[in-house]
N, C-alpha and C positions, 0 to 999 in steps of 0.2 A: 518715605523719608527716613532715615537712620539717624541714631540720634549723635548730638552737636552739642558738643562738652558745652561751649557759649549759654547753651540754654540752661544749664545748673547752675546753681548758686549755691552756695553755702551761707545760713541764714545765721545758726549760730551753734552752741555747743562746747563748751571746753571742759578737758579734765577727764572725768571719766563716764559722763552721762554721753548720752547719745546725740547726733549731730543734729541741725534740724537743716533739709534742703526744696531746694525750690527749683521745679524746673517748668518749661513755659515751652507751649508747642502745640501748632495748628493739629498735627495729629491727633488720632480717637483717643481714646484710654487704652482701649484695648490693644492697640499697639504698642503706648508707652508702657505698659502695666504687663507685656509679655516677660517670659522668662530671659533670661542674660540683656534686653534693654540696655540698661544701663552698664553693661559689660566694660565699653571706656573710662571710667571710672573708677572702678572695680578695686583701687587701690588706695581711693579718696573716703572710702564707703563702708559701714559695717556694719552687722548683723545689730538690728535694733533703731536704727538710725530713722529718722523720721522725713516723709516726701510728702511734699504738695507739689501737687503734678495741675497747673494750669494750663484747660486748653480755652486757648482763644478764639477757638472758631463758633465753639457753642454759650461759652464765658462760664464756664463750670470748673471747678477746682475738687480736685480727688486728694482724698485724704489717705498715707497709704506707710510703709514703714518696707525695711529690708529683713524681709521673711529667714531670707537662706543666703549665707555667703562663703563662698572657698578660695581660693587659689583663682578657680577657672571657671566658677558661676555665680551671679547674683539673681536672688528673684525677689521679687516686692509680694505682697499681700494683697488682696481682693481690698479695692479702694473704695471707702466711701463717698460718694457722690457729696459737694456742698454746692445749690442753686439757688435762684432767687425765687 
């Protein structure tokens, strides 16, 4: 499944700290947490910006930030697992 701008959210962030987002997806990690992912976006999104990545199949939230970002890549950072 490719990802679906609907699934981000913008949580919060103004000025010139970094943004905090959320996004929500039956998907592994490993998929939402590949490089260019979040590619559609790409222009909402910056280097430093902070991701919860909720998957609901397993009910685990990855804790994770945007590593690398250009013109024509984003990649996130190796995600922290949060479980019960």
């Amino acid at each position: 499944m490719a990802f679906a701008r609907k699934d981000l959210s913008r949580i919060g962030g103004s000025g010139y700290g970094a943004t905090v987002w959320m996004h929500t997806s039956a998907e592994a990690y490993s998929v939402v947490g590949a490089d260019d992912y979040f590619k559609p976006a790409i222009t909402e999104m910056a280097k430093g910006d902070c991701v919860w990545v909720v998957d609901t199949s397993t009910p685990t939230v990855y804790i994770t930030y945007v590593d690398a970002h250009s013109a024509s890549s984003i990649t996130t950072a190796t995600g922290d697992a949060v479980t019960a």
